[in-house]
C-alpha positions as CSV (number, residue, x, y, z in Angstrom):
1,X,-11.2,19.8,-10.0
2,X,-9.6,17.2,-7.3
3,X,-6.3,17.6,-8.9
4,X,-6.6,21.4,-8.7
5,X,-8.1,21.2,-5.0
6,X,-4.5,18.7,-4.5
7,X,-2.5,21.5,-6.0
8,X,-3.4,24.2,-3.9
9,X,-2.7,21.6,-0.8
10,X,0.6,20.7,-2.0
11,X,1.9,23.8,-3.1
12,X,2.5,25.6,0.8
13,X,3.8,22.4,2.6
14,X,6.8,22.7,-0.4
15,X,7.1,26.4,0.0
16,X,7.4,25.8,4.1
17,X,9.7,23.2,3.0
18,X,11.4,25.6,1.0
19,X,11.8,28.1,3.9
20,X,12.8,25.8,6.5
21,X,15.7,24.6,4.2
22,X,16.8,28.0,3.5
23,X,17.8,28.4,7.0
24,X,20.5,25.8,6.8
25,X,18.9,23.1,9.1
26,X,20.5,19.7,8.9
27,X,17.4,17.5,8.7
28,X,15.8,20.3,6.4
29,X,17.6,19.0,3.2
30,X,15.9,15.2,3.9
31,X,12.6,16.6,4.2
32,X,12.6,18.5,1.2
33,X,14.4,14.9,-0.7
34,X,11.1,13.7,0.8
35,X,8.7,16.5,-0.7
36,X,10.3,16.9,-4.0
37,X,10.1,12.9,-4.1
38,X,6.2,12.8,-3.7
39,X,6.3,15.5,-6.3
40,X,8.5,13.3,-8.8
41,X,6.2,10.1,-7.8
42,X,2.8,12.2,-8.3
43,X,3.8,13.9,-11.6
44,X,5.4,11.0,-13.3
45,X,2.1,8.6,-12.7
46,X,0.3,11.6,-14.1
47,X,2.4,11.8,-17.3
48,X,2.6,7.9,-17.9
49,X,-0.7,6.8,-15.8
50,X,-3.7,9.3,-17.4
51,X,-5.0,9.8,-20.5
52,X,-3.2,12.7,-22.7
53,X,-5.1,15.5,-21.9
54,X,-5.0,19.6,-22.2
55,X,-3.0,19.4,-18.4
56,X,-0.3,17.2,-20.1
57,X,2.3,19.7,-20.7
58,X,2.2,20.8,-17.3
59,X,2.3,17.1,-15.8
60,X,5.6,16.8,-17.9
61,X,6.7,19.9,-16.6
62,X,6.6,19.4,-13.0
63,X,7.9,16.0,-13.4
64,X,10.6,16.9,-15.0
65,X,11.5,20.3,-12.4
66,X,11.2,18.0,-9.5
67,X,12.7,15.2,-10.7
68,X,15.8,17.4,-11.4
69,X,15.4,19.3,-8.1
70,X,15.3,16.1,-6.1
71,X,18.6,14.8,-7.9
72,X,20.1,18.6,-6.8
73,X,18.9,18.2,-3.1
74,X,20.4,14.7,-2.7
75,X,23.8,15.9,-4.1
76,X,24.2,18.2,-1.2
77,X,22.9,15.7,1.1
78,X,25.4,14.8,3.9
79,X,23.9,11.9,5.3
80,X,26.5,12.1,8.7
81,X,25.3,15.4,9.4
82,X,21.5,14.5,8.6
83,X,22.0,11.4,11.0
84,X,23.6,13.5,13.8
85,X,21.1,16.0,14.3
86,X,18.4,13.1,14.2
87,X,17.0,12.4,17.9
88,X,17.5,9.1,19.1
89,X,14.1,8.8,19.5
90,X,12.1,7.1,17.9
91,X,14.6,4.2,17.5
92,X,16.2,2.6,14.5
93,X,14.1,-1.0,15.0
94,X,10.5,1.0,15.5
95,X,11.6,3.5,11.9
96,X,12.3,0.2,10.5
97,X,9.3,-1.6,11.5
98,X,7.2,0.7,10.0
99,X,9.0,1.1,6.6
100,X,8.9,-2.8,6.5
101,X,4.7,-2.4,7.2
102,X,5.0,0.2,4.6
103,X,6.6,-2.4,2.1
104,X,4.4,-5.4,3.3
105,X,1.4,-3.1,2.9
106,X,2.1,-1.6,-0.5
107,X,3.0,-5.5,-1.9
108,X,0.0,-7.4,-0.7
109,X,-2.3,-4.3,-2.1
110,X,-0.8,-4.4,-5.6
111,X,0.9,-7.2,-6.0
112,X,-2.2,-9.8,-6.4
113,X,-4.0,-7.8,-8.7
114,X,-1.3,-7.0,-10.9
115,X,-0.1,-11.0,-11.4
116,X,-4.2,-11.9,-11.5
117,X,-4.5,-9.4,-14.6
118,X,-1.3,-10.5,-16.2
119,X,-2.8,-14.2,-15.8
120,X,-6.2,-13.3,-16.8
121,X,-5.9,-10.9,-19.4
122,X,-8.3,-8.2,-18.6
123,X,-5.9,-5.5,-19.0
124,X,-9.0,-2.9,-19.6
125,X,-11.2,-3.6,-16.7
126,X,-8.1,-3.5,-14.4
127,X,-6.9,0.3,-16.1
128,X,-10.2,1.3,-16.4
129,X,-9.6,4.9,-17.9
130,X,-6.3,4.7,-17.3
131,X,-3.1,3.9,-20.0
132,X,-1.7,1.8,-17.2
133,X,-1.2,0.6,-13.7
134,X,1.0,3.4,-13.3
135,X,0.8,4.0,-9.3
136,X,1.1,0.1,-8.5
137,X,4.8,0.5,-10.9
138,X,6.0,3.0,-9.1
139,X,5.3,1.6,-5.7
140,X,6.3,-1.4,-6.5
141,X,9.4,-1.1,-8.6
142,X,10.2,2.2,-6.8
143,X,8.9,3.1,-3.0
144,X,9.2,-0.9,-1.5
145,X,12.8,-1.7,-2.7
146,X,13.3,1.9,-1.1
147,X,11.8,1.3,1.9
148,X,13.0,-2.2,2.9
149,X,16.9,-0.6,1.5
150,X,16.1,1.9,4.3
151,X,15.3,-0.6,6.7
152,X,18.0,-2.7,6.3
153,X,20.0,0.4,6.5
154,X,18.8,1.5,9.9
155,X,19.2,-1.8,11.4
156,X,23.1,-1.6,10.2
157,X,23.2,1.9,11.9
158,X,24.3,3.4,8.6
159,X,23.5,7.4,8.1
160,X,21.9,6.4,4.9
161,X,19.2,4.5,6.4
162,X,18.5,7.4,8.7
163,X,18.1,9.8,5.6
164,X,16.2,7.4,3.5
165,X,13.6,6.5,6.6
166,X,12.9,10.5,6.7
167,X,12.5,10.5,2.9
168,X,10.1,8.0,3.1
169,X,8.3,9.2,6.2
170,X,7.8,12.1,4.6
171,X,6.4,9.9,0.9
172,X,4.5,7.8,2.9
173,X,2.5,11.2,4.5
174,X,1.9,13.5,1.4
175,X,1.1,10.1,-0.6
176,X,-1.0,8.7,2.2
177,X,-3.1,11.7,2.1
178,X,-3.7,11.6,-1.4
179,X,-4.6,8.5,-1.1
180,X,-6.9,8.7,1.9
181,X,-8.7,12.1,-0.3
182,X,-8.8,9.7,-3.4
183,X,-10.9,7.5,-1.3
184,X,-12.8,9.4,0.4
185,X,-14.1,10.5,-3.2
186,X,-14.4,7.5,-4.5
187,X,-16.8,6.6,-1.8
188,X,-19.7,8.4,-3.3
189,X,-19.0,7.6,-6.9
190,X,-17.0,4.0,-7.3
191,X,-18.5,0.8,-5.3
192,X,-15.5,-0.6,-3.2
193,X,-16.0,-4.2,-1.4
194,X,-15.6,-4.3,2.4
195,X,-11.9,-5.9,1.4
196,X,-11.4,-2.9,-0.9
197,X,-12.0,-1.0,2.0
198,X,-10.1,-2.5,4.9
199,X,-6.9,-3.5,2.9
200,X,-6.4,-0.5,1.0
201,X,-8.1,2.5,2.6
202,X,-7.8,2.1,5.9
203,X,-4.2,0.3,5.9
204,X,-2.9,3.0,3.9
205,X,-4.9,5.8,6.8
206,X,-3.2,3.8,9.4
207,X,0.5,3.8,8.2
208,X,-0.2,7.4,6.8
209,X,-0.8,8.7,10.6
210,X,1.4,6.4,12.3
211,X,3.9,7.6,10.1
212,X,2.8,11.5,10.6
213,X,3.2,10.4,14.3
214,X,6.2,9.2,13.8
215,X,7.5,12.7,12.3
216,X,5.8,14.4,14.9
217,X,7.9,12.5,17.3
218,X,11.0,13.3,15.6
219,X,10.4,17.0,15.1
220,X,9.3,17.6,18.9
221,X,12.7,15.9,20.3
222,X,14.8,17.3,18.0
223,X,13.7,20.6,19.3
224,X,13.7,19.5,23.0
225,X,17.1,18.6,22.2
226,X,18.1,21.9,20.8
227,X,16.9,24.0,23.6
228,X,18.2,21.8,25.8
229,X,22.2,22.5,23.8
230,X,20.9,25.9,23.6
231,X,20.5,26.2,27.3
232,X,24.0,24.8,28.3
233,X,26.4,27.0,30.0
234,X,29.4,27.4,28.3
């Protein structure tokens, strides 16, 4: 029922995507990267993270369509042009800053656990009903190396670090909010110590809306600095 409810949530922030990439903006092509690449993440923890169930074929289905999409997107992705019609504001050291918080954040929340259970042993009271620690792989292995890449990136001035920063601005909001709704649930039904609670759930709220703030930012100068062109005399 979550996962359905998540669905339904999901589905017309990709089809606005969808539309807004359709009309041949510059920045549109990073966003969608961004969406596509929460789809990818989501899916692929599904297929490899949960228990084989009647859903299964359609978790290896829209794994495999985003996955494939995302690769298609990022072939066409001119990072130059993406990093022109950026606005300089926010700057490069703030983006990095917080995809560097994002990184920090993601390692000190996974990390421990997962070397404590290889130590220990207790493989089945840390997966619980899971087949694995699926999300902590692909944040680990996948979203920090990307994220301190894009960092680095910025802080070189490259285009690429401009285009990976929106990617994962974009990540770090549609998987924040998962997140953050996961919680929420599990509030009423799983016990979570007051560490549990402060170093997970409310890090993760606070880099999800600094990083929806962040966006927010971005998408209001860019369009001040449209009209603005727009309004030029020629």
């Amino acid at each position: 029922c979550f996962r359905g409810r998540m669905v339904l949530l999901r589905l017309p922030v990709l089809l606005l995507v969808l539309r807004w990439y359709r009309r041949g903006s510059m920045v549109a092509p990073a966003v969608l990267a961004g969406v596509l690449a929460f789809f990818t993440y989501y899916y692929v923890s599904q297929v490899f993270g949960v228990a084989e169930n009647r859903l299964f074929p359609l978790y290896v289905a829209a794994a495999s369509l985003a996955g494939f999409a995302l690769v298609l997107i990022a072939w066409r992705l001119n990072a130059d042009k993406v990093a022109g019609d950026l606005p300089a504001l926010p700057g490069r050291r703030v983006l990095a800053a917080c995809l560097i918080a994002v990184a920090a954040a993601l390692t000190l929340a996974w990390l421990p656990g997962m070397i404590m259970t290889a130590v220990t042993g207790n493989i089945a009271e840390a997966v619980g009903p899971y087949t694995s620690a699926a999300t902590e792989a692909l944040d680990l292995g996948l979203v920090v190396p990307v994220a301190v890449i894009a960092a680095v990136q910025l802080l070189r001035q490259r285009p690429l670090g401009s285009v990976l920063a929106l990617v994962m601005l974009v990540i770090n909001v549609c998987v924040g909010v998962v997140l953050m709704a996961q919680g929420v649930a599990q509030l009423s039904g799983v016990p979570l110590t007051v560490g549990e609670i402060i170093t997970k759930m409310l890090t993760f709220a606070a880099l999800t809306l600094a990083a929806g703030g962040l966006l927010t930012r971005m998408a209001h100068q860019a369009r001040a600095t449209r009209l603005a062109a727009d309004q030029r005399p020629y």
